[in-house]
C-alpha positions in Angstrom: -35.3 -11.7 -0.1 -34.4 -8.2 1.5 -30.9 -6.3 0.9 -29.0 -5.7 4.1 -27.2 -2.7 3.9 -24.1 -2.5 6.9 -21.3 -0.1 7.8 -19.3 -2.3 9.8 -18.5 -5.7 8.0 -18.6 -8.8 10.1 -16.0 -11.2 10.0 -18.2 -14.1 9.1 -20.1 -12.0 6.4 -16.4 -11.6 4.9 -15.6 -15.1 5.0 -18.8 -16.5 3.2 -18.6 -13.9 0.6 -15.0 -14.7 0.2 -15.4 -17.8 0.4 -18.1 -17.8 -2.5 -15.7 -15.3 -4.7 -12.7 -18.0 -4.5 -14.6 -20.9 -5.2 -15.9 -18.8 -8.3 -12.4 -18.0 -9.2 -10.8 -21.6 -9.0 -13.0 -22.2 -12.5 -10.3 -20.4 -13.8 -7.1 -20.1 -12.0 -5.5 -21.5 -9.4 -4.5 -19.5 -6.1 -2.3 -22.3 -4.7 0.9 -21.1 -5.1 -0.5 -17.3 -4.0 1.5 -16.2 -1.2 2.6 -13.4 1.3 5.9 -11.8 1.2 7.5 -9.5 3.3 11.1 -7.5 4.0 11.8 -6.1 6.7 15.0 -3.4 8.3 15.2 -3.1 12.1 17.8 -0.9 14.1 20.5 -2.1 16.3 17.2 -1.6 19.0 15.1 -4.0 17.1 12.6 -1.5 15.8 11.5 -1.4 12.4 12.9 1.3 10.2 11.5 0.1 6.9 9.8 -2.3 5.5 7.7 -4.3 2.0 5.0 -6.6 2.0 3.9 -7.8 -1.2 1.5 -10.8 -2.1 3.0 -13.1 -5.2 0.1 -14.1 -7.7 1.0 -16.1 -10.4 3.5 -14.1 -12.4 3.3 -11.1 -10.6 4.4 -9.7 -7.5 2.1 -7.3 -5.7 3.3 -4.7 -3.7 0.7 -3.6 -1.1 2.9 -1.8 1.1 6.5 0.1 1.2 7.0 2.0 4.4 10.1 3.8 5.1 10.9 5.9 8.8 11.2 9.5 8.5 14.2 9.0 10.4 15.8 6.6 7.1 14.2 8.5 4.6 16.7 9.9 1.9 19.2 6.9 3.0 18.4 4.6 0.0 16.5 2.3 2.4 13.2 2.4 0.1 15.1 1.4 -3.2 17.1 -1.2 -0.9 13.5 -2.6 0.1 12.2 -3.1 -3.6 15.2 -4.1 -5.4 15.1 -7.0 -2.8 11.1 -7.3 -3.8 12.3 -7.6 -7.1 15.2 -10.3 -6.7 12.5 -12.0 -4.6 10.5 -12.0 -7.2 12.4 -13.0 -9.8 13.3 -16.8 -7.5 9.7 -17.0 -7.0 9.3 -16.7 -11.0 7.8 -13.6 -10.9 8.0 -11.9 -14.4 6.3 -8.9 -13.1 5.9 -6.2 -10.5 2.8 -3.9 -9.7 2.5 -0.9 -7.3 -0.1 1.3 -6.3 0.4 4.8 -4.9 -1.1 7.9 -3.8 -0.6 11.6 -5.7 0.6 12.3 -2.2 3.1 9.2 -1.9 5.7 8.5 -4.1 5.0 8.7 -7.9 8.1 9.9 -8.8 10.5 7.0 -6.4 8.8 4.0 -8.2 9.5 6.5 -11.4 12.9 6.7 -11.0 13.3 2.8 -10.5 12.0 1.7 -13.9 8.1 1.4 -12.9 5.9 2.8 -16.0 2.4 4.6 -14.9 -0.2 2.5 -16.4 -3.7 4.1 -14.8 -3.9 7.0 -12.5 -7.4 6.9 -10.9 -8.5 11.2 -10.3 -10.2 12.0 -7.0 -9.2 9.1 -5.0 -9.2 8.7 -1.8 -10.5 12.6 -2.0 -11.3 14.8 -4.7 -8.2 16.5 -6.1 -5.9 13.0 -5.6 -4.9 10.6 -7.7 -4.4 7.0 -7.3 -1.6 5.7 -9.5 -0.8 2.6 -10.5 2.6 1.1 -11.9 4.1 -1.8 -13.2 7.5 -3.1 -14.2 7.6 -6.0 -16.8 9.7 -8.4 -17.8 12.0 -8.4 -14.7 14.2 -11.6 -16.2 15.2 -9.6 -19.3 
């Protein structure tokens, strides 16, 4: 048996390795009621000024990504966008909420909004970054 090593991942080498992961996985937990989430703002034009997707696992939700326009920055649109991640959360019965962000991103936003730094990872993407992770707990008390 010989190693292939590859820089562009197929999508059916993706799939069977995936697939092989989650049937692993359902030994132990379930992924059923695992699901996407997103919010959304759009202008009076109908283009996107903002905008959260998250992914809900078990008691959590996941924030993957928070994007907010240059043009809406500063307006309150970003803290509009996750306390509706959190009320979301809270009637899918979330307890939780994790983010992830970059030393270059927003640290101090998910800060100010009651997230506590749990890890910060140094050097990534590139040396002299950090990658920092957040959580906020117990979102019914």
């Amino acid at each position: 048996m010989k190693l292939t090593v590859s820089h562009k991942i197929l999508d059916k080498d993706r799939e069977e390795l995936l697939d092989g992961l989650r049937a692993y996985n359902r030994q132990f937990f379930s992924n059923s009621q695992w699901h996407e989430v997103g919010i959304y703002r759009h202008d009076s034009e109908g283009k996107m000024t903002g905008g959260l997707m998250a992914t809900k696992r078990g008691p959590w939700l996941c924030i993957d990504y928070l994007w907010v326009s240059e043009s809406s920055r500063g307006s309150g649109l970003g803290s509009e966008l996750m306390q509706a991640a959190e009320q979301e959360a809270l009637t899918l019965g979330c307890l939780h909420v994790q983010v992830d962000t970059m030393s270059f991103q927003a640290l101090p936003f998910y800060q100010k909004l009651g997230y506590a730094l749990k890890m910060s990872l140094p050097d990534f993407p590139e040396r002299g970054m950090q990658r920092h992770y957040l959580t906020k707990e117990d979102l019914a008390d």
